[in-house]
GUBA-207814 format. One record per residue: x, y, z of N, C-alpha, C in turn; residue number from 1. Coordinates in nm, 2 decimals, padded with zeros to 4 digits. Last residue first. Layout:
> npx  npy  npz  capx  capy  capz  cpx  cpy  cpz  k
> X  Y  Z  X  Y  Z  X  Y  Z  NUM
...
// end
This chain:
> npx  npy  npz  capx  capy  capz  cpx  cpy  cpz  k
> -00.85  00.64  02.05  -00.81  00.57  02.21  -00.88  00.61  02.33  117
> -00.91  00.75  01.85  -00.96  00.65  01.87  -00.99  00.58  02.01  116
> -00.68  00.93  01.81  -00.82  01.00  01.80  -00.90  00.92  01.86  115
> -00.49  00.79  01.74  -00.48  00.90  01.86  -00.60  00.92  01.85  114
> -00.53  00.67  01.48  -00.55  00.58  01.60  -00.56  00.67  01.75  113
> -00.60  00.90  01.35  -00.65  00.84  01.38  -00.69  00.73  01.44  112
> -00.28  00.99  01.38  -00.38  01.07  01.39  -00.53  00.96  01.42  111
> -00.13  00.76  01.24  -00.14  00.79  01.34  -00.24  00.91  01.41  110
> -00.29  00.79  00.96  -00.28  00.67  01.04  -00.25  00.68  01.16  109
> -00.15  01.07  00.89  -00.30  01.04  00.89  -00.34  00.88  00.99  108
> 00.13  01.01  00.88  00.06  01.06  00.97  -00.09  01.05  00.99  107
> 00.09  00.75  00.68  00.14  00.68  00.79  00.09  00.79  00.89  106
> 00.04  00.95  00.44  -00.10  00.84  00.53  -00.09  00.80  00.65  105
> 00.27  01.05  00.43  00.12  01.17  00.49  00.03  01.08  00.53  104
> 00.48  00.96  00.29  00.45  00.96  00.46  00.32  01.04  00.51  103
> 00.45  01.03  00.05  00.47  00.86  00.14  00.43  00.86  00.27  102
> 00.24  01.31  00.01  00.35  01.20  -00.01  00.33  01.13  00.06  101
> 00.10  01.62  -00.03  00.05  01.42  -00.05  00.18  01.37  -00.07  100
> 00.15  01.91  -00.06  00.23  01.82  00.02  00.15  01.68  00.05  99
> -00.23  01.94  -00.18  -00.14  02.00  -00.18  -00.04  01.90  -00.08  98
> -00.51  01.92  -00.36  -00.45  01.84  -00.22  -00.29  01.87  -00.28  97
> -00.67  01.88  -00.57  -00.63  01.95  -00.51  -00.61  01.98  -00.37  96
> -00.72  01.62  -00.74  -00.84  01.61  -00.56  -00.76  01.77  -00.51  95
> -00.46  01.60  -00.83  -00.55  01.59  -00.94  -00.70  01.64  -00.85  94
> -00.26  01.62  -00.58  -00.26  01.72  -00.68  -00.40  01.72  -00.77  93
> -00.29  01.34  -00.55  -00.32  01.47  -00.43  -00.32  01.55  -00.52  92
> -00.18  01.24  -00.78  -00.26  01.21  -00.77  -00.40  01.28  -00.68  91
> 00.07  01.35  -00.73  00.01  01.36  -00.85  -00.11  01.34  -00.83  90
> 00.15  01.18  -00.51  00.17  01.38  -00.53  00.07  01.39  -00.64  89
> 00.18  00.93  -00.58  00.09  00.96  -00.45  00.08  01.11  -00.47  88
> 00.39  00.95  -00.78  00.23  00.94  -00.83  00.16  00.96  -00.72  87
> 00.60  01.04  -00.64  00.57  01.11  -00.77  00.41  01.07  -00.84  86
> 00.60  00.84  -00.47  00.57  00.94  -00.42  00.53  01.03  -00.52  85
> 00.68  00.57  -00.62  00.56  00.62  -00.53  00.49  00.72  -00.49  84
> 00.97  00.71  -00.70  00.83  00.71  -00.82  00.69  00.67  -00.74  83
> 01.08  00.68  -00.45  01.06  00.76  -00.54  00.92  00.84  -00.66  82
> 01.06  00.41  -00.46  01.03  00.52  -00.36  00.93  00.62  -00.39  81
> 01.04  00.27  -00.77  01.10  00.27  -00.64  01.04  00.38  -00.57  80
> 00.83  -00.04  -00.86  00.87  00.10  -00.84  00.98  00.14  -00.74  79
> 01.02  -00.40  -00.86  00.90  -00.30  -00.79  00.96  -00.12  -00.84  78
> 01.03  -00.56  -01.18  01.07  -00.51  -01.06  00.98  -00.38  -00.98  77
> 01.00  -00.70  -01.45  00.94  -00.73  -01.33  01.01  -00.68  -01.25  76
> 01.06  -00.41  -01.68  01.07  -00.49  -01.60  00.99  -00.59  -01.50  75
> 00.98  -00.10  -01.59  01.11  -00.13  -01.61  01.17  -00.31  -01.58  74
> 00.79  -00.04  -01.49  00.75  -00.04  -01.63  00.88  -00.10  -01.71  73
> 00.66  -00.20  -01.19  00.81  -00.06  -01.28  00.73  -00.13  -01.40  72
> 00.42  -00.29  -00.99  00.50  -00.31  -01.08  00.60  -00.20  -01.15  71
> 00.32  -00.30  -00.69  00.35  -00.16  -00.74  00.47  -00.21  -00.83  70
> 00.32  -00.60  -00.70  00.21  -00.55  -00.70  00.21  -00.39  -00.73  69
> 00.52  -00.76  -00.91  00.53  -00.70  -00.80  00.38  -00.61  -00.78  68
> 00.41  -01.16  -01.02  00.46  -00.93  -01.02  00.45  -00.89  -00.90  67
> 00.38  -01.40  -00.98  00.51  -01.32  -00.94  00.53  -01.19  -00.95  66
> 00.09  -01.37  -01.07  00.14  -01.39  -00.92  00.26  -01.38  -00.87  65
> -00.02  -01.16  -01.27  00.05  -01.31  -01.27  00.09  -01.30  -01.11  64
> -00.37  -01.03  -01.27  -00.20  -00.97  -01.29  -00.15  -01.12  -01.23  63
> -00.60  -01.00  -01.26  -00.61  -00.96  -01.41  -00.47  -01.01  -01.38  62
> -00.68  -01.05  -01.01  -00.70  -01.16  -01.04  -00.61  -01.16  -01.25  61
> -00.64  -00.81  -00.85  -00.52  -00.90  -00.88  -00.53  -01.00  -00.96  60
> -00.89  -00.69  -00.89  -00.77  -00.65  -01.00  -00.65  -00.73  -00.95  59
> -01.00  -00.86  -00.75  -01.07  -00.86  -00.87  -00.92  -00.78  -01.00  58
> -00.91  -00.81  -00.52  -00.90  -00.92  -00.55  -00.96  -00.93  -00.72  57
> -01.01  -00.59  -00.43  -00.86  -00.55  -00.45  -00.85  -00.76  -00.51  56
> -01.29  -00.56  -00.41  -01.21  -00.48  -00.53  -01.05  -00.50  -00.54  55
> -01.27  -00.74  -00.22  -01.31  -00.80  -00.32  -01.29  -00.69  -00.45  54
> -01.21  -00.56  00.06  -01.10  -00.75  -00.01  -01.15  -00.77  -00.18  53
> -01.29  -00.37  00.14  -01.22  -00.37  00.02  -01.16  -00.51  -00.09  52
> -01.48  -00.43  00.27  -01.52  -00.36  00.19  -01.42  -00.33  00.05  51
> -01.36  -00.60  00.48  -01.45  -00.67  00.38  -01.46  -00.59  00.25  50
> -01.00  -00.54  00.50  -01.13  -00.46  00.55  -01.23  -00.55  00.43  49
> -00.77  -00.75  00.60  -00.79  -00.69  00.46  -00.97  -00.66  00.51  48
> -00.54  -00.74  00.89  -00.74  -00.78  00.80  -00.76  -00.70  00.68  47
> -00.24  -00.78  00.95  -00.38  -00.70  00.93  -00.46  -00.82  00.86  46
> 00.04  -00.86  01.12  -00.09  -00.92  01.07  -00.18  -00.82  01.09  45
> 00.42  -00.84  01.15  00.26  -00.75  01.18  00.15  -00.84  01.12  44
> 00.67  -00.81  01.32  00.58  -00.91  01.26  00.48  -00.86  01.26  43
> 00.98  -00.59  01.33  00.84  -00.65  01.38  00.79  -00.71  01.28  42
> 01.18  -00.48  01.18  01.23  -00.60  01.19  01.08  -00.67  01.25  41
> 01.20  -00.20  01.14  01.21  -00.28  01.23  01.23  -00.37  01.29  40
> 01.24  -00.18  00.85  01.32  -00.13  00.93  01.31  -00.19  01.10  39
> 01.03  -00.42  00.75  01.20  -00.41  00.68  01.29  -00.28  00.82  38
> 00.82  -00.58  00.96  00.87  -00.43  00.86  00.97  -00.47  00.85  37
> 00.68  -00.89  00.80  00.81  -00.81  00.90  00.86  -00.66  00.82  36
> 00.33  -00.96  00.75  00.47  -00.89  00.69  00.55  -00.87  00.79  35
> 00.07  -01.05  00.61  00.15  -01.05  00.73  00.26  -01.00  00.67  34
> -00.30  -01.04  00.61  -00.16  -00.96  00.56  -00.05  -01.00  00.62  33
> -00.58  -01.20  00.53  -00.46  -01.13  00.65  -00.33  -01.14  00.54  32
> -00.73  -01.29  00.34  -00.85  -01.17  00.40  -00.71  -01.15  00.52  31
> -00.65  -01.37  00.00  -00.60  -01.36  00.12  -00.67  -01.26  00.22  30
> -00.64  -01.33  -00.29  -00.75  -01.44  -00.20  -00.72  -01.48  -00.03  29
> -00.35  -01.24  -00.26  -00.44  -01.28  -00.34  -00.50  -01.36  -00.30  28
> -00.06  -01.14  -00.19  -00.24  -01.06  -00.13  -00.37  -01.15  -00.18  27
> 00.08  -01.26  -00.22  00.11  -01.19  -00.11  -00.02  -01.17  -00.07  26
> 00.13  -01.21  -00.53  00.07  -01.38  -00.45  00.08  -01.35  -00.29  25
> 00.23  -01.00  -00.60  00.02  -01.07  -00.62  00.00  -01.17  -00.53  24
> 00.43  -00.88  -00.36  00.39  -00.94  -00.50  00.27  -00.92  -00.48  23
> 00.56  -00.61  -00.15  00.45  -00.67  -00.18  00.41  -00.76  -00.32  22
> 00.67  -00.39  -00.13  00.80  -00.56  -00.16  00.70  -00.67  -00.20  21
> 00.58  -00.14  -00.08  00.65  -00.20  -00.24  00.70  -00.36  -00.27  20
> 00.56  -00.16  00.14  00.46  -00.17  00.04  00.50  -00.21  -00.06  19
> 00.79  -00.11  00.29  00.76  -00.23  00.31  00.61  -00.30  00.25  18
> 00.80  00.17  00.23  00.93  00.11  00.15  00.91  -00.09  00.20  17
> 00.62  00.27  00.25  00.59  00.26  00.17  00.71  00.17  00.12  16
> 00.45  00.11  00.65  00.58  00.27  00.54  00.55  00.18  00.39  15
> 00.15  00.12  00.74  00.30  00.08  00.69  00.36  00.15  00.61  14
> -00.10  00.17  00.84  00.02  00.26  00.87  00.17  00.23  00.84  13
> -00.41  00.03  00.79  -00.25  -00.02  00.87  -00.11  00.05  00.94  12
> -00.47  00.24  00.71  -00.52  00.17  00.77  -00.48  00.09  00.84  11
> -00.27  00.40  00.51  -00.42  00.52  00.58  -00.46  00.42  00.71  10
> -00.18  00.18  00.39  -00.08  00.33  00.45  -00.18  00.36  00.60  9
> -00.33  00.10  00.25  -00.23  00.01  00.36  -00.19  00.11  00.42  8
> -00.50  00.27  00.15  -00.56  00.19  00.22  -00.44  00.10  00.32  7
> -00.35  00.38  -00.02  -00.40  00.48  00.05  -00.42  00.38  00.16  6
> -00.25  00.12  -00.21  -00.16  00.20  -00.13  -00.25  00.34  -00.02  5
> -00.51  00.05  -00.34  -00.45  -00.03  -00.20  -00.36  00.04  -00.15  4
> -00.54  00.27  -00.49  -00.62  00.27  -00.41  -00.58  00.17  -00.24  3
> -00.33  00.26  -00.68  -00.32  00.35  -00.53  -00.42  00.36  -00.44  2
> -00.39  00.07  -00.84  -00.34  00.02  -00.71  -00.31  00.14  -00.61  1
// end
């Protein structure tokens, strides 16, 4: 699933603490996203990109519709923060990619809409 987390971050630009609230049944068989950030309070709607809708539908299809989609091992409850960030690093780390955390996509996401305009 860090593949969807690169992709909501990198493409959308949502913080991670309004990634995590995300179940299966949120996303599943679903080509729009809708969500109220948690800090803002805004209403947002994305497009699940074609290229992805069908890899990210294929691994929800393996998981029950009440999990949390960044599942804890602790439980049905979502990761926390925290632990997002400890695998987003990890992961930057394995691609030798140095300072990868929660917030580097949301910059990368802004960068790229500046780039765009």
């Amino acid at each position: 699933m860090i593949v969807f987390y690169l992709c909501a971050e990198s493409t959308f630009g949502l913080r991670v603490s309004d990634l995590l609230l995300f179940k299966v049944k949120d996303l599943k068989k679903r080509r729009q996203i809708s969500i109220r950030e948690k800090k803002t309070g805004k209403q947002k709607i994305f497009n699940i990109p074609d290229e992805f809708y069908s890899i990210l539908n294929q691994y929800l299809d393996t998981r029950n519709d009440d999990e949390y989609l960044f599942k804890s091992r602790q439980g049905n409850k979502a990761i926390t923060r925290a632990r997002a960030y400890q695998i987003l690093n990890k992961a930057g780390k394995h691609f030798n990619l140095e300072n990868i955390g929660t917030h580097t996509m949301r910059k990368t996401f802004r960068i790229l809409v500046l780039q765009n305009v």
